[in-house]
py3Dmol code that shows the C-alpha trace and the ligand (Angstrom):
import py3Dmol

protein = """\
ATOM      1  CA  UNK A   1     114.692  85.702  82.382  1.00  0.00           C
ATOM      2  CA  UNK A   2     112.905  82.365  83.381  1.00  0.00           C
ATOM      3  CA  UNK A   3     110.031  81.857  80.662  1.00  0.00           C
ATOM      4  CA  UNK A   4     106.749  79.731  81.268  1.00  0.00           C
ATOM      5  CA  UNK A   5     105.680  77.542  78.650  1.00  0.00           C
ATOM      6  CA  UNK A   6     103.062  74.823  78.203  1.00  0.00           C
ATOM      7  CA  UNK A   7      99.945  73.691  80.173  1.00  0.00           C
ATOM      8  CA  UNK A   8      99.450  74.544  84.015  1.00  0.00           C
ATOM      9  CA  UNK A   9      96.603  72.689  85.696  1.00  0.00           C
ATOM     10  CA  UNK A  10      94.600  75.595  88.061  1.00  0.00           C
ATOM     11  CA  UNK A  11      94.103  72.673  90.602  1.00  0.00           C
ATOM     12  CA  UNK A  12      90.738  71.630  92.725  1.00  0.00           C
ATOM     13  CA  UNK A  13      91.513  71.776  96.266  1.00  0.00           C
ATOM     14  CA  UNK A  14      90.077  68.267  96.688  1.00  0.00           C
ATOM     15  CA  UNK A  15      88.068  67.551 100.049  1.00  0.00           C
ATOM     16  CA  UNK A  16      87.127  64.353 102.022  1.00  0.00           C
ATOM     17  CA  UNK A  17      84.442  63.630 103.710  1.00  0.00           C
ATOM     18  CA  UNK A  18      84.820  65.774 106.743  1.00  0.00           C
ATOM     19  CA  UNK A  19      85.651  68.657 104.561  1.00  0.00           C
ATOM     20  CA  UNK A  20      89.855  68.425 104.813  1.00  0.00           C
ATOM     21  CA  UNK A  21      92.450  68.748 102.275  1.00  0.00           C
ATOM     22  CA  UNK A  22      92.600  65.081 100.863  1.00  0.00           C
ATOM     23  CA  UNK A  23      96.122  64.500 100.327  1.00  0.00           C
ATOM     24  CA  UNK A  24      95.750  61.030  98.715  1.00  0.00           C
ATOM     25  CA  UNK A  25      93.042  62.196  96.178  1.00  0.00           C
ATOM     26  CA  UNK A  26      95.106  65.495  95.146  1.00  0.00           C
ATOM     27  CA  UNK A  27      98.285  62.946  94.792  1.00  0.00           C
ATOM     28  CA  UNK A  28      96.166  61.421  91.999  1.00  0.00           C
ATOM     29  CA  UNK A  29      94.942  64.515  90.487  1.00  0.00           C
ATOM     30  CA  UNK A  30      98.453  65.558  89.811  1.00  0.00           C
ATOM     31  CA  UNK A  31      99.755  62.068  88.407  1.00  0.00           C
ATOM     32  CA  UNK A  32      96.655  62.133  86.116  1.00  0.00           C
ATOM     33  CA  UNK A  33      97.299  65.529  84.852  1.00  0.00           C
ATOM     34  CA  UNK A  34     100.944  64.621  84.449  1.00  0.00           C
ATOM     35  CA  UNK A  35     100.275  61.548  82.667  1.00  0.00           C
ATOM     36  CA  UNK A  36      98.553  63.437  80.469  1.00  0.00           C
ATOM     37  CA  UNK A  37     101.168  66.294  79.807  1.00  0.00           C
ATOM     38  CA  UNK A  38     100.616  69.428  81.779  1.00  0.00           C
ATOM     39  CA  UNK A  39     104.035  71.322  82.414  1.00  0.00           C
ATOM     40  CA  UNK A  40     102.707  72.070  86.076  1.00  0.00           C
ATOM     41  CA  UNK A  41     100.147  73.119  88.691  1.00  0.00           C
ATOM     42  CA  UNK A  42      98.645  76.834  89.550  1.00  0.00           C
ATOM     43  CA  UNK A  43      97.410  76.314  93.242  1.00  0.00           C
ATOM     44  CA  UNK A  44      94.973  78.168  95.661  1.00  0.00           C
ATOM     45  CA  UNK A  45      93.591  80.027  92.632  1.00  0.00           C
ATOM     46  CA  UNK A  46      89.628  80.887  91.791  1.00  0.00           C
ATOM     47  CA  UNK A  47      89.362  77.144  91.494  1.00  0.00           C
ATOM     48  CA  UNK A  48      91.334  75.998  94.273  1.00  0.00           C
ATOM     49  CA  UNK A  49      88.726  77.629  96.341  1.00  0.00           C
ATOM     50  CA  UNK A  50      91.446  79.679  97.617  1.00  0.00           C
ATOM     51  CA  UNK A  51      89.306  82.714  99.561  1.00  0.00           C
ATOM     52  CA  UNK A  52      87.429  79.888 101.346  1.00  0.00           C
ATOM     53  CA  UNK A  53      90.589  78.481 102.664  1.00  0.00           C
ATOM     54  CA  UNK A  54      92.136  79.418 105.764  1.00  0.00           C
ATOM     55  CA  UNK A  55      95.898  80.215 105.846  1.00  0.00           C
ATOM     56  CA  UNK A  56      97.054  77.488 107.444  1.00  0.00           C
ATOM     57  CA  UNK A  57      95.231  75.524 104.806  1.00  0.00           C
ATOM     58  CA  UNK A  58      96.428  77.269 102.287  1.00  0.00           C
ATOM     59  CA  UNK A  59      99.936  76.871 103.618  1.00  0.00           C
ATOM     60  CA  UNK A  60      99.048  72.898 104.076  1.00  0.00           C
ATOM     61  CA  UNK A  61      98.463  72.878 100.791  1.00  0.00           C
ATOM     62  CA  UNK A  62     101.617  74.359  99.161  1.00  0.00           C
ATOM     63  CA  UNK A  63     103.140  71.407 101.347  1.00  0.00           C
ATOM     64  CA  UNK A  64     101.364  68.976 100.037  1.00  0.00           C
ATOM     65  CA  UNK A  65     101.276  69.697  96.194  1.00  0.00           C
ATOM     66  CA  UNK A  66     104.775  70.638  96.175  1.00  0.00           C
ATOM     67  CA  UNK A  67     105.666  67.044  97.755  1.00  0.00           C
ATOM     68  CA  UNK A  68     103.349  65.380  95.494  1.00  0.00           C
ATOM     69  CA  UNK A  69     104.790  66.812  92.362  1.00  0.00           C
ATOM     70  CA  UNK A  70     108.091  66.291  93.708  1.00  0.00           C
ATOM     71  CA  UNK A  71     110.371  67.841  90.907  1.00  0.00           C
ATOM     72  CA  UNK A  72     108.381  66.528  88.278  1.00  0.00           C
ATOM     73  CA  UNK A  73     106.685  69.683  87.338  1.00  0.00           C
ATOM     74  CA  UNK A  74     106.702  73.091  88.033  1.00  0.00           C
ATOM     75  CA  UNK A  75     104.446  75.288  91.062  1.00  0.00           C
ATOM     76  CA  UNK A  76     102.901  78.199  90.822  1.00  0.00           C
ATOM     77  CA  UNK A  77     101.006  79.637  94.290  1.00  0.00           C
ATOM     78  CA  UNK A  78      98.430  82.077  94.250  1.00  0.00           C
ATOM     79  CA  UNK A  79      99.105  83.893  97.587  1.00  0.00           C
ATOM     80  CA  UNK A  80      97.213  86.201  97.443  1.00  0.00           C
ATOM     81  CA  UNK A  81      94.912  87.905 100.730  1.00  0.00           C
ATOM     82  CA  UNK A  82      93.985  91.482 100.956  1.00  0.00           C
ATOM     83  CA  UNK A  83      96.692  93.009 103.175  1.00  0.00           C
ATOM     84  CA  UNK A  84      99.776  92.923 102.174  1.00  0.00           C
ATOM     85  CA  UNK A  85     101.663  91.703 105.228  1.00  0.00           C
ATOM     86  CA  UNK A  86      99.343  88.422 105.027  1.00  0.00           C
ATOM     87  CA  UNK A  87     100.142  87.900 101.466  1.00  0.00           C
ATOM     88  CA  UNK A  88     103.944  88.200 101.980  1.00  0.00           C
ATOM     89  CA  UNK A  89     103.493  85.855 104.772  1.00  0.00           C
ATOM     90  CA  UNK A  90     102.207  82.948 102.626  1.00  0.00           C
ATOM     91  CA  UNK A  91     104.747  84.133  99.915  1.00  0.00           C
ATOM     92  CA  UNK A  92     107.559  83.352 102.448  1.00  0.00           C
ATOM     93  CA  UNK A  93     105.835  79.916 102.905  1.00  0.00           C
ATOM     94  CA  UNK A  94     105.860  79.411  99.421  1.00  0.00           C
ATOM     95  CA  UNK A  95     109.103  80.055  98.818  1.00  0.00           C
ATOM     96  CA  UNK A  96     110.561  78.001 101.710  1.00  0.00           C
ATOM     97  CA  UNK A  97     108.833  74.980  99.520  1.00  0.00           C
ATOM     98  CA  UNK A  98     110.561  76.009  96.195  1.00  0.00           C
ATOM     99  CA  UNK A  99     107.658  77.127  94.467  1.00  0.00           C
ATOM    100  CA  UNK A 100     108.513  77.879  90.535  1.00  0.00           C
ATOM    101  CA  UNK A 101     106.628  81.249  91.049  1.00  0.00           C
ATOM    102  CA  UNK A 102     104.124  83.221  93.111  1.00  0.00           C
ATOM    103  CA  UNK A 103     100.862  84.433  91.795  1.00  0.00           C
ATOM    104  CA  UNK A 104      98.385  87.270  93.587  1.00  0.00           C
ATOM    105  CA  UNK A 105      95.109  88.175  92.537  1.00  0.00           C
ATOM    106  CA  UNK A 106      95.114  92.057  93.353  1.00  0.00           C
ATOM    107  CA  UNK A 107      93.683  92.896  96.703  1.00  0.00           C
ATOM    108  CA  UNK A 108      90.253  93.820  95.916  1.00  0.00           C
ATOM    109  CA  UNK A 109      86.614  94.957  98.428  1.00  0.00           C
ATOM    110  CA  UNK A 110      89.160  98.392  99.560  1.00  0.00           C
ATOM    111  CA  UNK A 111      88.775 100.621  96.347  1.00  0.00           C
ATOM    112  CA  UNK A 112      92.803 100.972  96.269  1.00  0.00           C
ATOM    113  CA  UNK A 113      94.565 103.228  93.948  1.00  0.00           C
ATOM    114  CA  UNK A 114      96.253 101.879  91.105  1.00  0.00           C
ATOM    115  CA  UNK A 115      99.565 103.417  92.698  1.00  0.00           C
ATOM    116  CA  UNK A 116      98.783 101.124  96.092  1.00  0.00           C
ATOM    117  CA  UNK A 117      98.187  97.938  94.157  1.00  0.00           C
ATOM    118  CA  UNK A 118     101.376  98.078  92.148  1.00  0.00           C
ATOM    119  CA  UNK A 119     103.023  98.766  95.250  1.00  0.00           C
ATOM    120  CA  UNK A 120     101.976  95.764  96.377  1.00  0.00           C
ATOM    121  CA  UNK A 121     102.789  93.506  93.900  1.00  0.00           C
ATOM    122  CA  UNK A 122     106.352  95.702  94.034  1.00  0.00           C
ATOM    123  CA  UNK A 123     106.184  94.611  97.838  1.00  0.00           C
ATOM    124  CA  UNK A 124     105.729  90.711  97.110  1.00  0.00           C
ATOM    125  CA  UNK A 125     108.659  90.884  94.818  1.00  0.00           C
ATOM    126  CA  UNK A 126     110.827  92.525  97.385  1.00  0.00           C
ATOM    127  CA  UNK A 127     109.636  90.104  99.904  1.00  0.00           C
ATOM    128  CA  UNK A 128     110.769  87.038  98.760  1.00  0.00           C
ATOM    129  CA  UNK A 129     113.184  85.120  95.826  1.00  0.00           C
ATOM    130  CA  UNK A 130     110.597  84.308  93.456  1.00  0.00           C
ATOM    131  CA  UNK A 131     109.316  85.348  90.523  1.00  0.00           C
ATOM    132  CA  UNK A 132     105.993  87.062  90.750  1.00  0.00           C
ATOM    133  CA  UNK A 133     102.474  86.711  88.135  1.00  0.00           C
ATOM    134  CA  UNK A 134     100.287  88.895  88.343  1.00  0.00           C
ATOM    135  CA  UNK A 135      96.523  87.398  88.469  1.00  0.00           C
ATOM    136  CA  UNK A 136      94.516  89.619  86.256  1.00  0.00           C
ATOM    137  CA  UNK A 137      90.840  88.838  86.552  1.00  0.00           C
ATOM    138  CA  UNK A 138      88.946  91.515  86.189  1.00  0.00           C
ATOM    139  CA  UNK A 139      85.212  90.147  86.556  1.00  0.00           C
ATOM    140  CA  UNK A 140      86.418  88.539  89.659  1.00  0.00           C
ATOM    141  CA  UNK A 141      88.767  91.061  91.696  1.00  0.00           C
ATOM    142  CA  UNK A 142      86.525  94.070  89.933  1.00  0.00           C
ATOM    143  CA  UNK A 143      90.083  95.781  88.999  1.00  0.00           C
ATOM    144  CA  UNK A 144      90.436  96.867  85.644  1.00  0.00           C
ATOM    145  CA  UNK A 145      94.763  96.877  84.774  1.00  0.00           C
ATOM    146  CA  UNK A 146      95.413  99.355  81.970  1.00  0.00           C
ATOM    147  CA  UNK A 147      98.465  98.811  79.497  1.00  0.00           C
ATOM    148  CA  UNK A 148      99.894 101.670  81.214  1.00  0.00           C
ATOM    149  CA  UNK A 149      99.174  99.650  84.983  1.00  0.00           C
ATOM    150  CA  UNK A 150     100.870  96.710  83.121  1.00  0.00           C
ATOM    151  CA  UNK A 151     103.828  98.797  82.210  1.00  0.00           C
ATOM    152  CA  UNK A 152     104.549  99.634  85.334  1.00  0.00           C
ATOM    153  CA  UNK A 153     104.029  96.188  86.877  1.00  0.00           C
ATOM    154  CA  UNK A 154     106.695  94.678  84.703  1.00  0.00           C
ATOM    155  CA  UNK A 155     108.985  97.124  84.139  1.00  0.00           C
ATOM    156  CA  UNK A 156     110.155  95.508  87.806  1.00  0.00           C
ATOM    157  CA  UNK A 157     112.271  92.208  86.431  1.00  0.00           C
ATOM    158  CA  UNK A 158     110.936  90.024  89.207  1.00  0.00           C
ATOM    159  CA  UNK A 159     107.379  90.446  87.530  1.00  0.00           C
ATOM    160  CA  UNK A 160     107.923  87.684  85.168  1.00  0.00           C
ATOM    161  CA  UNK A 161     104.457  87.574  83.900  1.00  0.00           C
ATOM    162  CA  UNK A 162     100.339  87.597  83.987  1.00  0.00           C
ATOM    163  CA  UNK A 163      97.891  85.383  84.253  1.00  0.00           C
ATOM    164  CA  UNK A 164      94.814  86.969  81.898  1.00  0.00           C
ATOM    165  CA  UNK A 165      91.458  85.983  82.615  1.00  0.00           C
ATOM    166  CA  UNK A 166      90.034  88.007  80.560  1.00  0.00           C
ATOM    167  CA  UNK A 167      88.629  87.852  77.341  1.00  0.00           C
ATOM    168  CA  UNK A 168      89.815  90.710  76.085  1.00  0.00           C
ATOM    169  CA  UNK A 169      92.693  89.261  73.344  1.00  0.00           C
ATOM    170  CA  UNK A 170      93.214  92.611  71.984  1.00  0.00           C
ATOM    171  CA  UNK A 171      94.929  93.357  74.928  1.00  0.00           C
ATOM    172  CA  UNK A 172      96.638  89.541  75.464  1.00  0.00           C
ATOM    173  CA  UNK A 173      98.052  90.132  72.309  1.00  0.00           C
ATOM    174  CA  UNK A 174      99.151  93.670  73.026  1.00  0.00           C
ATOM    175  CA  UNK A 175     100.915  92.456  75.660  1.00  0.00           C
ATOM    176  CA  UNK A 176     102.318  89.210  73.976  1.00  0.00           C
ATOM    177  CA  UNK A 177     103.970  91.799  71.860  1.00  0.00           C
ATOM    178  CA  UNK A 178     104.486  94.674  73.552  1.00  0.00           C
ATOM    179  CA  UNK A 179     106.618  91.739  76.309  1.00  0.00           C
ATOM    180  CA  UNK A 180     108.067  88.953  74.264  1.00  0.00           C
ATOM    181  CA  UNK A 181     109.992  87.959  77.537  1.00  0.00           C
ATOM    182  CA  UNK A 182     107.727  87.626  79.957  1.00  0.00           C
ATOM    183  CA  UNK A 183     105.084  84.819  80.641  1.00  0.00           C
ATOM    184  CA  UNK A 184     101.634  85.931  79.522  1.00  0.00           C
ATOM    185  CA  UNK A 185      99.115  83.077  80.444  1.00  0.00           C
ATOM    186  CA  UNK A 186      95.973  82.602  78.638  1.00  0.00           C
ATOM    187  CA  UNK A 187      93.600  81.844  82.082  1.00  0.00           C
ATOM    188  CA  UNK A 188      90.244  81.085  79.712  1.00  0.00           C
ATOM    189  CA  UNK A 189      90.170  77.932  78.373  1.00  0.00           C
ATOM    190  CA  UNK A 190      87.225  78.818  75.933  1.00  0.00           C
ATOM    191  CA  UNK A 191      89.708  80.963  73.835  1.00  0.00           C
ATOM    192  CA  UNK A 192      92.727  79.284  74.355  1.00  0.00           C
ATOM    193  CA  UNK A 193      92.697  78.917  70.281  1.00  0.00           C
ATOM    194  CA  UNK A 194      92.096  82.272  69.515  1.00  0.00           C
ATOM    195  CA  UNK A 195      94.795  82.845  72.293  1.00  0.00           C
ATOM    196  CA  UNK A 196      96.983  80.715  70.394  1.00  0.00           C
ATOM    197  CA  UNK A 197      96.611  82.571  67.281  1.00  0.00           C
ATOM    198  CA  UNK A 198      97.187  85.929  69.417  1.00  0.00           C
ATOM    199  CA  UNK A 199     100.412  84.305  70.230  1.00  0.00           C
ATOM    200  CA  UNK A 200      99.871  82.339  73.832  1.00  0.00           C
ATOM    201  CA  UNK A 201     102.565  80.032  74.555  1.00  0.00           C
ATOM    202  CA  UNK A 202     101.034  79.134  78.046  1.00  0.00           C
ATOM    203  CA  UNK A 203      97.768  78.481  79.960  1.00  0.00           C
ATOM    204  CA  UNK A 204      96.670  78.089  83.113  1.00  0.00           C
ATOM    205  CA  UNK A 205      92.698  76.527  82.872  1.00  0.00           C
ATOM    206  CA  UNK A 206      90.517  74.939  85.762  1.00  0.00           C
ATOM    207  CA  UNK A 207      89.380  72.525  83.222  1.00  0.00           C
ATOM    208  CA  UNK A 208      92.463  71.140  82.031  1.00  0.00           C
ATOM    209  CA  UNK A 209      92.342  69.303  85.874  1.00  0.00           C
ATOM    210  CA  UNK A 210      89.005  67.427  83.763  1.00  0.00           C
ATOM    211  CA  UNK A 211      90.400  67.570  80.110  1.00  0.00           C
ATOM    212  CA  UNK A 212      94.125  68.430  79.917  1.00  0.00           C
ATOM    213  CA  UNK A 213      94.557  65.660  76.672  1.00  0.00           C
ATOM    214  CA  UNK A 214      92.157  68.163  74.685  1.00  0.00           C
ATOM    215  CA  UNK A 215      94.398  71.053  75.006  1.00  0.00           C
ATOM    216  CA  UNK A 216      97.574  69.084  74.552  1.00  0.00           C
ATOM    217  CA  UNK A 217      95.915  67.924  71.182  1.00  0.00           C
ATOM    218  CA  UNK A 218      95.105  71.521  70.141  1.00  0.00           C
ATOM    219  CA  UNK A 219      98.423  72.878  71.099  1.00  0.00           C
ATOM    220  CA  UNK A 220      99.476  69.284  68.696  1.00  0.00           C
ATOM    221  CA  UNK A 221      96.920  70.433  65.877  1.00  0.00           C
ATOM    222  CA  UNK A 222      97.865  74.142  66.072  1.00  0.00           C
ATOM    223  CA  UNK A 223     101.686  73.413  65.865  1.00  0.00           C
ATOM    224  CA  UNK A 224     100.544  70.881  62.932  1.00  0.00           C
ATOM    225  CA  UNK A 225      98.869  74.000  61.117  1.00  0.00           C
ATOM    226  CA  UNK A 226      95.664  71.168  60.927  1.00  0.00           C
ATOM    227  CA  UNK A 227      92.920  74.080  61.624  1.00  0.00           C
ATOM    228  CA  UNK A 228      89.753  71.797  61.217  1.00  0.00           C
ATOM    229  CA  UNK A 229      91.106  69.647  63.540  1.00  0.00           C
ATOM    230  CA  UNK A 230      91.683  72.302  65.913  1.00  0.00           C
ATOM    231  CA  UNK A 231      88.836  74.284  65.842  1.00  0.00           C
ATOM    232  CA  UNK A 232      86.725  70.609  66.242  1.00  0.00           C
ATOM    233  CA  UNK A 233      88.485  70.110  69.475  1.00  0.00           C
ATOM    234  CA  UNK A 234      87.779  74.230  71.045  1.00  0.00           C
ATOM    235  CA  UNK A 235      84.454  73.112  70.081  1.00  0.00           C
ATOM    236  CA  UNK A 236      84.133  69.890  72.256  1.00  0.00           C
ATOM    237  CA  UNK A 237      85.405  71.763  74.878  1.00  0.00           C
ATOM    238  CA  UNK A 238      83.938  74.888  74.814  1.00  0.00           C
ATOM    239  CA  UNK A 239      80.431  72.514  74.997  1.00  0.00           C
ATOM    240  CA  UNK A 240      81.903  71.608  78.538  1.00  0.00           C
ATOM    241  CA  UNK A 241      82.475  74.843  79.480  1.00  0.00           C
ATOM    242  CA  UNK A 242      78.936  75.942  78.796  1.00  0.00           C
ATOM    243  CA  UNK A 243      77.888  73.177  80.537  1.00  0.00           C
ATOM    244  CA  UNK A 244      79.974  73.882  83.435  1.00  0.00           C
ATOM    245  CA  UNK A 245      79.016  77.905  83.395  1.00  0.00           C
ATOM    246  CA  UNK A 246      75.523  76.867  83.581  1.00  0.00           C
ATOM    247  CA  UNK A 247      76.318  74.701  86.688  1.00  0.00           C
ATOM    248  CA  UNK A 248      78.046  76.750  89.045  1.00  0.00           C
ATOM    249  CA  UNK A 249      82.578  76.245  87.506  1.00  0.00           C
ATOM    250  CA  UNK A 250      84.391  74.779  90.204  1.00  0.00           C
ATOM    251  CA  UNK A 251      81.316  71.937  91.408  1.00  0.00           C
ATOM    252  CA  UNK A 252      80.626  71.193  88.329  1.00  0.00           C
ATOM    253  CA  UNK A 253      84.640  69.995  87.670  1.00  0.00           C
ATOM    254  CA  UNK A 254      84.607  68.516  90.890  1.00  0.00           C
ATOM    255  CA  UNK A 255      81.349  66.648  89.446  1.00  0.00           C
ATOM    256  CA  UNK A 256      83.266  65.328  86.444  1.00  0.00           C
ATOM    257  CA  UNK A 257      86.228  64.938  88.464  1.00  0.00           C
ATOM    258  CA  UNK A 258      84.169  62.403  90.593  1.00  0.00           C
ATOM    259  CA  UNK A 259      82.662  60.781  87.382  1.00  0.00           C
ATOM    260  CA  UNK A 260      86.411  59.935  86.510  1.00  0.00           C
ATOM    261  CA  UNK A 261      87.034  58.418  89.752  1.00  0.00           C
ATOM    262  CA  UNK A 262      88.372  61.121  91.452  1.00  0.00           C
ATOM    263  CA  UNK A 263      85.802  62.043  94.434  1.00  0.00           C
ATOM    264  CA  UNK A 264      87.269  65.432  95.659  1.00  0.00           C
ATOM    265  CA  UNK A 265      83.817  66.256  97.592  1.00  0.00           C
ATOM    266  CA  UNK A 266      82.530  69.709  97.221  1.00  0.00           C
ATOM    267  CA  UNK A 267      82.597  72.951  96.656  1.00  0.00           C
ATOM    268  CA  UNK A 268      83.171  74.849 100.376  1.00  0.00           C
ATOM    269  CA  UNK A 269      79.752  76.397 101.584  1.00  0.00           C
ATOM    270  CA  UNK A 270      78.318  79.410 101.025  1.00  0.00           C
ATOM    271  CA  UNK A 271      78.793  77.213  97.916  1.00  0.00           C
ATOM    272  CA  UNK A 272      75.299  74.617  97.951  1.00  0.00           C
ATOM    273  CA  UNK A 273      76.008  70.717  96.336  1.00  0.00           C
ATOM    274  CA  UNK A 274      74.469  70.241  92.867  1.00  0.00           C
ATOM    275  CA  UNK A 275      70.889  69.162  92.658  1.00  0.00           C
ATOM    276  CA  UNK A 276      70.619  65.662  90.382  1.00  0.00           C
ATOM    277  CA  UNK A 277      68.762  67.033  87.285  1.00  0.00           C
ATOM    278  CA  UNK A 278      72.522  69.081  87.139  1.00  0.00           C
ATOM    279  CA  UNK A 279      74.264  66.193  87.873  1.00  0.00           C
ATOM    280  CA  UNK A 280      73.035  63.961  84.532  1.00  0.00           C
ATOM    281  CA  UNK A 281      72.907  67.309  82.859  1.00  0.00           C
ATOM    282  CA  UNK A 282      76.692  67.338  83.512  1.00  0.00           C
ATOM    283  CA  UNK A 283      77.225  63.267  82.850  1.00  0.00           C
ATOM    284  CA  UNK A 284      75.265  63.269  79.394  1.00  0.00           C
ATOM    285  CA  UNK A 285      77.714  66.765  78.312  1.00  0.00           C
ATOM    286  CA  UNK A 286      81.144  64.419  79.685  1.00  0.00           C
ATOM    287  CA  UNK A 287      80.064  61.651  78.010  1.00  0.00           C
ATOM    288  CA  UNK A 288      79.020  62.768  74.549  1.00  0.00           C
ATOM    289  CA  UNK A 289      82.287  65.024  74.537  1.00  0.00           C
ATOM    290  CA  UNK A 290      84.546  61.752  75.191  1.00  0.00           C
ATOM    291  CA  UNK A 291      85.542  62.964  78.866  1.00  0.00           C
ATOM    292  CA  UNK A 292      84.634  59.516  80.495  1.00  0.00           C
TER     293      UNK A 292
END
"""
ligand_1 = """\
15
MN9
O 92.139 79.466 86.083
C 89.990 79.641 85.230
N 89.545 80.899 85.691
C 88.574 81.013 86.575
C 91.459 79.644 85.167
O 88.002 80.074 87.005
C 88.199 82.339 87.063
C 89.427 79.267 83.853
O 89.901 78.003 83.545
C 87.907 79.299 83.809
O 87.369 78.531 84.848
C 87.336 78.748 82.514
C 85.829 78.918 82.450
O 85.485 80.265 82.257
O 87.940 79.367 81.432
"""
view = py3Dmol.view(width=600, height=400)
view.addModel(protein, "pdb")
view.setStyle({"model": 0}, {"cartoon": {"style": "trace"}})
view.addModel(ligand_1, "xyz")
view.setStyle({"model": 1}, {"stick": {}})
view.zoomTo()
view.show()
């Protein structure tokens, strides 16, 4: 069974000017994040922006990261929409670009039984040739998985793994255990230490696309048994996160982005720009934590 390992950038969907995908930007995003040691990319997730994406966009850009990372790297695609024909749909697309795996946040608004959404996910590994994760975030999706839901989800071999963003590490390392041979991602980056300790081998973080060389460092210092060190370094980025919570996530990377030269425009409305005072508040936190 295929095993994930390592750092997996959850990529901005970067914009130009008129509000497109900006195919020469996101080139540059992934050779950064390469360059600095990320084993691959998680696409059209929470931060990818991926509900205010249409389909074709969302197919557009499984074409265009998969070309830019060439075979450099490894893919994962979120996929998924709320019925399940649609999400097989994009799953097909995926798969016709030799994705590494295919990813679904569970279809959420419809109160669906627990016995329809593992059907689902049962359906998108039927559907197509490719590994399946399971995107558990509970604050977002409102859907609570159970150790008994989890059971069920990967007692089917195609469900390689889950992406947990959660903080709950008593149940990431229940899991850890309880599935040696399947992929459990840590998807916080703000306890990707103590998810380290719990036994994390892999993460998938929206802020490794502004930091990925802090995480590499702490996976260095953890392996290295230097705890100081390490527990300096979830500090210095935990300070981002705040800042970045405070802000509003997803702009405020795309702020920092733009402060390293990478101008991926906006956040897609409803989302509203930053005002300035958020905007140094953001610059004075990058800068005093070594991020430009
Ligand atoms: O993909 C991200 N999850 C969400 C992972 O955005 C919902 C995380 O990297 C968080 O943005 C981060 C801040 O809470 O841990």
């Amino acid at each position: 069974m295929k095993k994930f390992e390592g750092l997996y950038t959850a990529l901005v969907t970067p914009f130009d000017q008129d509000g497109k995908i900006n195919d020469a930007v996101l080139q540059k995003l992934i050779e950064k994040n390469q360059a600095q040691g990320v084993k691959g990319f998680y696409v059209s997730g929470s931060t990818g922006e991926s509900y205010l994406l249409s389909t074709d966009e969302r197919k557009y850009l499984i074409d265009s990261v998969t070309e830019a990372v060439g075979g450099k790297g490894e893919v994962i695609v979120n996929i998924g929409m709320f019925a399940t024909k649609h999400s097989i749909e994009l799953a097909r697309h995926a798969y016709s670009r030799n994705v590494s795996a295919i990813s679904s946040v569970p279809p959420f608004y419809f109160p669906f039984t627990k016995n329809e959404l593992v059907t689902y996910y049962e359906d998108l590994a039927n559907a197509v040739d490719t590994p399946v994760i399971v995107y558990n975030i509970p604050k977002m999706s409102g859907i609570e998985f159970t150790l008994d839901d989890f059971d069920r989800l990967l007692a089917n071999e195609k469900i390689l793994g889950i992406k947990h963003t959660s903080y709950d590490l008593f149940q990431f390392q229940q899991l850890i255990e309880a599935y040696p041979d399947k992929s459990i991602f840590i998807g916080h980056d703000e306890i990707y230490l103590s998810a380290l300790a719990a036994g994390a081998k892999a993460g998938i973080g929206s802020t490794y696309n502004i930091m990925a060389d802090k995480f590499v460092k702490l996976d260095q210092c953890f392996a290295g048994n230097k705890k100081e060190e390490a527990l300096k370094i979830q500090g210095e980025i935990n300070c981002v996160v705040q800042a970045l919570c405070k802000v509003g996530v997803f702009k405020g990377v795309k702020e920092i982005l733009k402060m390293q030269g990478l101008d991926c425009g906006s956040c897609r409305k409803p989302f509203l720009p930053l005002n300035e005072s958020q905007k140094i508040f953001l610059r004075e936190t990058a800068e005093k934590n070594g991020l430009l």
